[in-house]
N, C-alpha and C positions, 0 to 999 in steps of 0.2 A: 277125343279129349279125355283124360283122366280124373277120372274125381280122387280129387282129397279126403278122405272117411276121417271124422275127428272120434267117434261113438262107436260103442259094439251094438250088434246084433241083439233085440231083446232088451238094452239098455231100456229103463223106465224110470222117467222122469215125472215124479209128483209136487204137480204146482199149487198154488191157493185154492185153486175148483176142480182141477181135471188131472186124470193122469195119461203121458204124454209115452207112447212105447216104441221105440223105434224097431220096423222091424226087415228094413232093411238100408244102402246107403241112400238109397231116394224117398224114403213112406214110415210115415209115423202111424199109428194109430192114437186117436183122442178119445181116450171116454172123461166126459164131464160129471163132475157126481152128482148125482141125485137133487135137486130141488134147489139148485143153483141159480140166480139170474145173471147173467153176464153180460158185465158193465165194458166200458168202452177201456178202464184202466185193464181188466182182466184179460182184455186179447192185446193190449202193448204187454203184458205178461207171456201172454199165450207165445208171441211176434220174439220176444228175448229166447224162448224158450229152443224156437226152434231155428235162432239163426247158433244159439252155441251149439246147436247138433249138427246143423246141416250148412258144410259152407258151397255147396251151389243149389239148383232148382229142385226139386221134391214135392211129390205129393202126398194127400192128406186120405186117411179114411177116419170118419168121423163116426166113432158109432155111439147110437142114439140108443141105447138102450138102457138109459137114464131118464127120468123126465126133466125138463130145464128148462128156462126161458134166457131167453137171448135180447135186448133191447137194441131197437131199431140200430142207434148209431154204431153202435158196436158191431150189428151183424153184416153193413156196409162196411164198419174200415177191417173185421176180421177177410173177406179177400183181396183188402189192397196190398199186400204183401209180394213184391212182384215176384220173389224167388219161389211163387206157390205154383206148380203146374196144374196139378187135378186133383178136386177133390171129389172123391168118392163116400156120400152119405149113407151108414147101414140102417136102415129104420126097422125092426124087427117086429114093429105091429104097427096099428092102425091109427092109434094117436101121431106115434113118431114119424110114421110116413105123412099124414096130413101136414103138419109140423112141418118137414122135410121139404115139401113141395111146393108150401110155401115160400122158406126161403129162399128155395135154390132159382126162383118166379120173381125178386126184387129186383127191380131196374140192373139197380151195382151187383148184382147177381150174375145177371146172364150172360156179362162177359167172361166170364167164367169157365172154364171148362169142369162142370158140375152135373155129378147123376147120381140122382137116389134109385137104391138098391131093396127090397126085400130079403135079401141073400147075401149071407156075407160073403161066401165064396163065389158070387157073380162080382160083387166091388169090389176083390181084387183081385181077381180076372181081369177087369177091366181098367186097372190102373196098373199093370202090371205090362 
């Protein structure tokens, strides 16, 4: 099947909380900035964001090395997004990865195909 690429390489997309790097035709990386809480409108943000990049399936690396809070509803409908394949969480310390483990542990979670990583270069290994 051929994919369609509508974005470059490295393209970075800066939304209301996060910036969005695509960094190749399937995998974005997300950093959320700093002391953010992210509401349910912010990932139908997040959701526009990444169907003008990616028009078939992709996965996500999520790196945490921001601190930020995520609110319940929000952090179930951020995986209903079916075109998401895998997401790969970076937690680069010990808050982040608690953080991490938690959610990737929520009911709407664990259908999922989600692993938190200490290593960045194991999370995209692994989504790779």
């Amino acid at each position: 099947m051929e994919h369609t690429w509508k974005g470059n390489y490295m393209e970075v997309h800066q939304i209301s909380f996060a910036k969005v790097t695509v960094l190749n035709c399937k995998l974005a990386e997300v950093i959320v900035d700093q002391g953010v809480d992210i509401t349910l409108e912010m990932v139908e943000e997040i959701h526009q964001c990444f169907l003008t990049i990616f028009t078939n399936s992709f996965s996500l690396l999520i790196n945490k090395k921001n601190a930020y809070s995520t609110q319940l509803d929000a952090l179930i409908q951020f995986g209903k997004l079916a075109a998401i394949d895998k997401i790969a969480v970076y937690a680069p310390n010990k808050m982040a990865k608690l953080s991490a483990d938690f959610s990737a542990n929520i009911p709407s979670s664990t259908v999922l195909n989600i692993q938190v990583f200490t290593d960045r270069e194991d999370a995209l290994a692994w989504l790779s």
